[in-house]
C-alpha positions as CSV (number, residue, x, y, z in Angstrom):
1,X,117.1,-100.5,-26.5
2,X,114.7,-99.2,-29.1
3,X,110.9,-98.3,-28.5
4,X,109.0,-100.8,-30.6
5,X,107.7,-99.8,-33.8
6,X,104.2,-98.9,-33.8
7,X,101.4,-101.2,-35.1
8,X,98.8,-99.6,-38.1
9,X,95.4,-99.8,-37.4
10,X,92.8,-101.8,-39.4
11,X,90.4,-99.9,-40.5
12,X,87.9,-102.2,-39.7
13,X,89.0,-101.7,-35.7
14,X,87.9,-97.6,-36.6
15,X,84.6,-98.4,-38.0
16,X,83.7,-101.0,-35.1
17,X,84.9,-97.7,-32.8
18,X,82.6,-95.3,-34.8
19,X,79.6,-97.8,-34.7
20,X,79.5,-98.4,-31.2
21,X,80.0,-94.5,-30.1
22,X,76.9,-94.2,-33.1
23,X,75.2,-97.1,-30.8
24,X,75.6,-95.6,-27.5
25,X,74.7,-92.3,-28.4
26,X,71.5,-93.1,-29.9
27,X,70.6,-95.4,-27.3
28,X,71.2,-93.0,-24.6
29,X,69.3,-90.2,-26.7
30,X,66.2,-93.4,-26.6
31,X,66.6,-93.5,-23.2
32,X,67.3,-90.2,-21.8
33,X,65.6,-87.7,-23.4
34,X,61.7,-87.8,-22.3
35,X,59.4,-89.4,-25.0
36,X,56.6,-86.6,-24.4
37,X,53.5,-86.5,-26.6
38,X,53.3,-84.1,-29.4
39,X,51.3,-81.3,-28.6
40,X,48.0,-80.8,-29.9
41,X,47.9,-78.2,-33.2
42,X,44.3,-77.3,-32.8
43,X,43.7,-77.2,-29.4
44,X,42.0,-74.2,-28.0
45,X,43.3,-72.1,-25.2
46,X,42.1,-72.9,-21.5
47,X,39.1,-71.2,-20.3
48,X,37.7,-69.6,-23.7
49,X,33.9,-69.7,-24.2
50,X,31.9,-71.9,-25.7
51,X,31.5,-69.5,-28.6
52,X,34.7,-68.4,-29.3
53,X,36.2,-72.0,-29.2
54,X,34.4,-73.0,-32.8
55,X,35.6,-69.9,-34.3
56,X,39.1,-70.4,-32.9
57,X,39.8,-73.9,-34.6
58,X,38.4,-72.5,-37.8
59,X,40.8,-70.3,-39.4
60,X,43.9,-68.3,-38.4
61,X,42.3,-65.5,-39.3
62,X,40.1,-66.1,-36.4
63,X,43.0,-67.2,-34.3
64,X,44.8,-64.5,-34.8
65,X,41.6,-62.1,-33.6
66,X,41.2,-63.5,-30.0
67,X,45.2,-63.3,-29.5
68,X,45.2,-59.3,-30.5
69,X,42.2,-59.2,-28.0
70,X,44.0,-61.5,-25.4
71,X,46.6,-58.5,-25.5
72,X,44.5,-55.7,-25.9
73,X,42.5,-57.5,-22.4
74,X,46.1,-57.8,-21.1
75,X,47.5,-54.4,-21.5
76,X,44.2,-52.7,-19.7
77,X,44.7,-54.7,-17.1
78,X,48.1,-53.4,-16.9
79,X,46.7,-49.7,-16.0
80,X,43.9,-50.4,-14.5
81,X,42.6,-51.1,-10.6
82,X,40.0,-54.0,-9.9
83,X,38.9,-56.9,-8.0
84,X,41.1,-60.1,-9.2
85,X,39.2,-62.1,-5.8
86,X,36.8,-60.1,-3.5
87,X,36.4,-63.1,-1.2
88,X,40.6,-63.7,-0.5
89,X,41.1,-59.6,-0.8
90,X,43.1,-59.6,-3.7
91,X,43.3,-56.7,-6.1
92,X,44.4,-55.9,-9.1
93,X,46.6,-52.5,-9.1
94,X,48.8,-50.9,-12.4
95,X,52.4,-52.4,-11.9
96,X,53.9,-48.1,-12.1
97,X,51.9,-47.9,-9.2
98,X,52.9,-51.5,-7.4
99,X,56.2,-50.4,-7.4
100,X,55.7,-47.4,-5.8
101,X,53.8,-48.9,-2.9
102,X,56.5,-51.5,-2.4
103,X,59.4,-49.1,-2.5
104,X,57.7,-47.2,0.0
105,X,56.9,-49.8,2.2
106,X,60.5,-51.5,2.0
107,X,62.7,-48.3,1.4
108,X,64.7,-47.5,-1.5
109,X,67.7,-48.3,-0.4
110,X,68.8,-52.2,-0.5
């Protein structure tokens, strides 16, 4: 006995294939992937002042001024020792400096 010959396929059974994949994938992109808000695009940073918030939805030029003083801020805080809260005892020390107080107090060796 022979195998049976096989049958062609219409190509209107392939496209009915290909639109129902197409279907389910965008239905499951509609209902799995989070519909989130778009962000705002002028929306200034949490906690600048008052003063600096006008100046920082007026330009980029301005935008880009607080952000090299957000760094600049940044990296001397980096180096330097200070209060972060008085109150709880917590303190601000340079990280080369952290590291040394933590290796000493836990050991070099893991």
């Amino acid at each position: 006995m022979t195998a049976p010959s096989p049958r062609p396929v219409s190509s209107l059974a392939v496209a009915a294939v290909f639109v129902l994949l197409s279907l389910y994938g965008v239905i499951t992109l509609r209902v799995y992937v989070p519909n989130r808000p778009a962000p705002p695009q002028n929306q200034a940073p949490d906690n600048l002042p008052r003063d600096l918030e006008l100046s920082w939805k007026a330009t980029p030029v301005m935008r880009t001024a607080y952000l090299t003083g957000l760094r600049r801020r940044q990296a001397e805080q980096k180096l330097s020792y200070g209060w972060v809260d008085r109150k709880a005892g917590i303190v601000q020390v340079p990280v080369a400096r952290a590291m040394e107080l933590i290796v000493r107090e836990y050991g070099g060796d893991p």
